[in-house]
C-alpha positions in Angstrom: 0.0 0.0 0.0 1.7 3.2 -1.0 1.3 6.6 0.6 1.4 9.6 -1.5 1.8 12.6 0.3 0.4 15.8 -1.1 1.5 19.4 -0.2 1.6 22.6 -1.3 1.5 26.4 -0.2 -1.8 27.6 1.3 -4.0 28.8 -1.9 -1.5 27.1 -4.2 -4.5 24.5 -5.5 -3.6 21.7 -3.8 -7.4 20.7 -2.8 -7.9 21.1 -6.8 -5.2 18.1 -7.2 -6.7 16.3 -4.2 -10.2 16.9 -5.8 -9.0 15.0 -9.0 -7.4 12.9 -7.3 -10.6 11.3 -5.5 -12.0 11.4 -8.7 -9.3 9.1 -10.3 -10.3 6.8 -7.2 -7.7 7.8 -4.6 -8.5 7.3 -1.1 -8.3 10.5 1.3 -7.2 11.5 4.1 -7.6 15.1 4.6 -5.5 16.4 6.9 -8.0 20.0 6.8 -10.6 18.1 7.9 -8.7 16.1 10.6 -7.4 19.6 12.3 -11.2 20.8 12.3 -12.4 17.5 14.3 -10.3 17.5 17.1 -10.6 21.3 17.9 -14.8 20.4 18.5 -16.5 21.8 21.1 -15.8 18.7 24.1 -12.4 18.0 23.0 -9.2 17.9 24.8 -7.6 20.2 22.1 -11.2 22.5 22.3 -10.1 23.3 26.2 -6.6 23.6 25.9 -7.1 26.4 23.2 -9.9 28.3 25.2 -8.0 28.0 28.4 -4.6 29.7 26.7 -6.6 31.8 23.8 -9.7 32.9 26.1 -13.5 32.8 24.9 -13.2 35.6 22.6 -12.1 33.0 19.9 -15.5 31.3 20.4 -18.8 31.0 17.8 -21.9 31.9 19.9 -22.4 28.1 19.4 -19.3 27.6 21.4 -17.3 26.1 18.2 -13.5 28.1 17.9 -14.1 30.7 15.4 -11.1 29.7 13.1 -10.9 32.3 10.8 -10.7 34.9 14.2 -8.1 32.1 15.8 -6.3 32.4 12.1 -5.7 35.9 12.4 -4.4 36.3 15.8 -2.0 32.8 15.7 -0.5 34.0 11.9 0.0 37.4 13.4 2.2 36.5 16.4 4.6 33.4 15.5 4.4 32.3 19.8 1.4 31.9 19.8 1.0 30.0 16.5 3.9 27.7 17.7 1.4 27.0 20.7 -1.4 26.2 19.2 0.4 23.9 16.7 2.2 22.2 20.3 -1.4 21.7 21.0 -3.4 20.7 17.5 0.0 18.8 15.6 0.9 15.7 17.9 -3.4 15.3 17.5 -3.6 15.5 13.6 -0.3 13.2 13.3 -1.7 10.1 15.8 -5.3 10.5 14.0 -3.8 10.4 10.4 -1.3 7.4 11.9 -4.3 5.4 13.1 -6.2 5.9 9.8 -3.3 4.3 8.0 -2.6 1.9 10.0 -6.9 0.4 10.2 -6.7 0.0 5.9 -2.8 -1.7 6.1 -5.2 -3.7 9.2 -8.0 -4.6 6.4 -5.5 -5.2 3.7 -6.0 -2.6 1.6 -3.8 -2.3 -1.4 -5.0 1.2 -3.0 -2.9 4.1 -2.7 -3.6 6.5 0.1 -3.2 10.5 -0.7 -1.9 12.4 2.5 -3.6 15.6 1.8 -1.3 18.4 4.0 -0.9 21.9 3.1 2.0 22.0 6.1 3.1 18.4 5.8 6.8 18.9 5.6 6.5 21.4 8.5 4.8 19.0 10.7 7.6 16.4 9.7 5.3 13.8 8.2 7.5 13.0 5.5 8.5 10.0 7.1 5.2 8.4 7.0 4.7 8.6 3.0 6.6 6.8 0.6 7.0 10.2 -2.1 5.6 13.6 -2.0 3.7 15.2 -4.6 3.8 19.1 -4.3 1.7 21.5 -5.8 3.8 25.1 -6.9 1.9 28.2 -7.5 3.1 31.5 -8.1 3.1 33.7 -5.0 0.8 36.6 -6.5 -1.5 34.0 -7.6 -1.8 33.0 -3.6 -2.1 35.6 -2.3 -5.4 36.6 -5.1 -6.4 33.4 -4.3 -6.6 33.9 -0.4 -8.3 37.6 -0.2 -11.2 36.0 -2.8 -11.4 32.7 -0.9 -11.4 33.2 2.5 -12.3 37.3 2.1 -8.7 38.0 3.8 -6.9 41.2 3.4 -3.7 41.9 2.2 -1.9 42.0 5.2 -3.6 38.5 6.8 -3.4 37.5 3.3 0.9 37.8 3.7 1.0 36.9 7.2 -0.4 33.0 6.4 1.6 32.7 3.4 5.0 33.9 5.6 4.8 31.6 8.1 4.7 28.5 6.0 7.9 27.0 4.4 9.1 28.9 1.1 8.4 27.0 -2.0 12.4 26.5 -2.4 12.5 24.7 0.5 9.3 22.6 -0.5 11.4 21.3 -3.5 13.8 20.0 -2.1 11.8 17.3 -0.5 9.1 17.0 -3.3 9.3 13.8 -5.5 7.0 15.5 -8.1 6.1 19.1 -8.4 2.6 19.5 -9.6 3.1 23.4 -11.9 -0.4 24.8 -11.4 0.6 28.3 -12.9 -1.9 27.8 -16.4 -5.3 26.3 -16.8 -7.4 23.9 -15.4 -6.4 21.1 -18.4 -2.7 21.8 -18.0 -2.9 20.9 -14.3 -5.3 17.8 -14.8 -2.6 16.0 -17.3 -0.3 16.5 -15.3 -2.3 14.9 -12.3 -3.6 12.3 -14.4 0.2 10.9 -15.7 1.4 10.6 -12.3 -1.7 8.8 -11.1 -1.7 6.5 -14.1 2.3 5.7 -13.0 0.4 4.5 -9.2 -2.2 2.4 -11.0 0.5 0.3 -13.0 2.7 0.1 -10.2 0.0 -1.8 -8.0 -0.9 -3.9 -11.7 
């Protein structure tokens, strides 16, 4: 069973890759969605990060506002390196079970680590090749403001804090270029998927 592990800057398009991906028939694991579930309202991560970050972070429901969280943790490295002491060692041991329950049943499909800060969070050594997805940093930033209605300055402040794309490289087995169109990116998705399928045939 091989483990792909899929990174890329945030706004660089790497949930388009991991969107065809699942299409092609790749199995998950989104590490996004991970991080969301064990900050929940009830959960040991939940009271750890209201007790040091206070209730102003919360939803009315009680849920961490994560944009506000965003914000303040991306603004002030300390307290970003907190909450990561906090959420990171909880995202790894999910993802690590999840691998381990399909090598359990026998699976032999490929799984795709989905990470945006998987080389930061040094889970290289639990996939067999990384696939990283490059975008321009302009195009990020754009990205950002539209997506998550950022400014400019928040905008910055995620992008800074993550690992340069030079660094990325270096560890990357395949860089994914998603500087053109849509097609451009999906052929180039689809050829290194097609090189999975005949390695398990």
């Amino acid at each position: 069973m091989k483990v792909i592990g899929l990174t890329g800057g945030i706004a660089s398009g790497k949930s388009t890759v991991s969107g065809m991906l699942r299409e092609l028939g790749a199995y998950i694991i989104d590490a996004d969605l991970i991080s969301r579930d064990i900050i929940l309202r009830g959960t040991g991560a939940w009271d750890e990060i209201v007790e040091y970050f206070g209730e102003g972070i919360l939803l009315p429901n009680g849920e961490i506002d994560r944009k506000r969280l965003g914000n303040i943790v991306f603004a002030d490295r300390q307290k970003l390196q907190k909450l990561n002491s906090i959420t990171h060692p909880r995202i790894i041991k999910r993802i690590k079970e999840i691998i381990e329950e399909e090598r359990a049943e026998g699976k032999e499909r490929a799984i795709v680590l989905d990470a945006a800060i998987l080389i930061e969070m040094g889970m290289q050594s639990m996939v067999d090749e990384i696939w990283l997805v490059s975008a321009d940093k302009d195009i990020q930033i754009r990205r950002l403001m539209e997506r998550d209605r950022l400014s400019y300055q928040n905008a910055i402040n995620r992008i800074r804090v993550q690992m340069p794309l030079s660094e990325k490289i270096k560890y990357a087995d395949y860089v994914i270029d998603n500087s053109k169109d849509m097609g451009y990116i999906k052929e180039q998705v689809s050829k290194l998927w097609e090189r999975v399928i005949e390695e398990h045939n």
